[in-house]
C-alpha positions in Angstrom: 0.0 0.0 0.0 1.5 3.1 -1.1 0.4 6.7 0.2 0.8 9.8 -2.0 1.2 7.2 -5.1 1.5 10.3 -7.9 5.0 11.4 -5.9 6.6 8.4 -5.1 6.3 5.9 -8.0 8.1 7.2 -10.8 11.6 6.9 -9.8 14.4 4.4 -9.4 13.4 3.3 -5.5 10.1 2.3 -7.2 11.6 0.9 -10.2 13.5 -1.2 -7.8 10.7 -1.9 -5.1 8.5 -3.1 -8.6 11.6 -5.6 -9.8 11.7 -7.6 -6.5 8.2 -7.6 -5.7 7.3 -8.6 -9.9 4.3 -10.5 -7.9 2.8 -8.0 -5.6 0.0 -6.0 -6.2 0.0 -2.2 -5.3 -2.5 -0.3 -4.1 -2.3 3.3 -4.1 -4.1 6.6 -2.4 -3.8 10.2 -3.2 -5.8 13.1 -3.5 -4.0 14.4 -6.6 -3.7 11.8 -9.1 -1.3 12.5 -12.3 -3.2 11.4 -15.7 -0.6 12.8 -18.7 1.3 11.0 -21.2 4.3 10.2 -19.5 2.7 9.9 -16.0 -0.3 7.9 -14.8 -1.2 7.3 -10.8 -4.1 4.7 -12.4 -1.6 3.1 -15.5 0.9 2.6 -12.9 -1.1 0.6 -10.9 -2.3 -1.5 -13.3 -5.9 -0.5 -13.3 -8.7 0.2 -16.0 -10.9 2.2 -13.1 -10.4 3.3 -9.8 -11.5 1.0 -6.4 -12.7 4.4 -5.3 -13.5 7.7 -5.4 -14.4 10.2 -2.8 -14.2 13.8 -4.2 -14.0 16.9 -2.5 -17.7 17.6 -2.8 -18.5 14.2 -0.8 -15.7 15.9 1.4 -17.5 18.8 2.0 -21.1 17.5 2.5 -19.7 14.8 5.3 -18.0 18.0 6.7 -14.2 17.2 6.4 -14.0 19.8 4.2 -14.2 23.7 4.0 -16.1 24.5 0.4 -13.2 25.7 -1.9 -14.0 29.1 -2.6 -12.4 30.6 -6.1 -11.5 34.1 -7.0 -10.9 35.2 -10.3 -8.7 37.6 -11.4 -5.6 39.4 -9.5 -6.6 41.1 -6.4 -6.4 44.3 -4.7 -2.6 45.3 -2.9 -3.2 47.3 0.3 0.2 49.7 1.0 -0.3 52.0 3.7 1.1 55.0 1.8 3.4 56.2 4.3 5.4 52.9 4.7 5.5 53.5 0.9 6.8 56.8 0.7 9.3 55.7 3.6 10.7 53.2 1.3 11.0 55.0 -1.3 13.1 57.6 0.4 15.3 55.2 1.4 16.3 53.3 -1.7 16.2 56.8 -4.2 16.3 60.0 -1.9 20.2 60.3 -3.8 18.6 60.0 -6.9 18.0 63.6 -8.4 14.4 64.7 -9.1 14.0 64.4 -12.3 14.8 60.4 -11.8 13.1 59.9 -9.1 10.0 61.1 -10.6 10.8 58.8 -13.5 11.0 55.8 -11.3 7.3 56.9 -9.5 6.1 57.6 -13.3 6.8 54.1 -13.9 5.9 52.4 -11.4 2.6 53.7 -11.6 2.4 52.9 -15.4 2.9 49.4 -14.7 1.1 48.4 -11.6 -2.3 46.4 -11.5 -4.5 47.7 -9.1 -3.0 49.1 -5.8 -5.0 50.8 -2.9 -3.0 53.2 -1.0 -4.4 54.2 2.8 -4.0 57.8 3.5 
């Protein structure tokens, strides 16, 4: 019985563990099984189904499980402006003004969305 079977069965401990045991069977469990071309959790145990199947919705209504919850997109950045400024300061105050304002014109230009507290 093998736990975490997509991590531990493709390299050469298994390859070796699979040539002196050519007779056992193996039986695997893992929450994250691989399916891809050059690695399969169910082809390398042999098997044309899985024994079982308990999914993170079962997980959730037998309350094991938090509901996953998804967000799309990139979210929000909260900087307190000051600790900002400070920062700033301290990595370009030698800078002269006309860089410095260059490097703040910039940074604006390619931020996403960043929420500055007063």
């Amino acid at each position: 019985m093998i736990d975490e079977a997509h991590r531990s069965q493709y390299g050469f401990l298994a390859g070796f563990m699979r040539q002196a045991l050519k007779n056992a069977k193996f039986i695997a469990f893992t929450g994250t099984p691989i399916d891809t071309e050059q690695k399969s959790t169910l082809g390398k145990f042999y098997g044309g189904s899985y024994l079982d199947v308990y999914n993170i919705k079962q997980s959730v209504a037998d309350g094991a499980t938090l509901p996953i919850l998804y967000e799309d997109g990139i979210p929000e950045l909260y900087v307190e402006k000051s600790l900002l400024e400070n920062q700033f300061k301290y990595y370009f105050d030698n800078e002269s003004e006309k860089k410095k304002a260059k490097l703040k014109q910039e940074a604006l230009r390619s931020r996403k969305k960043i929420t500055c507290a007063k």
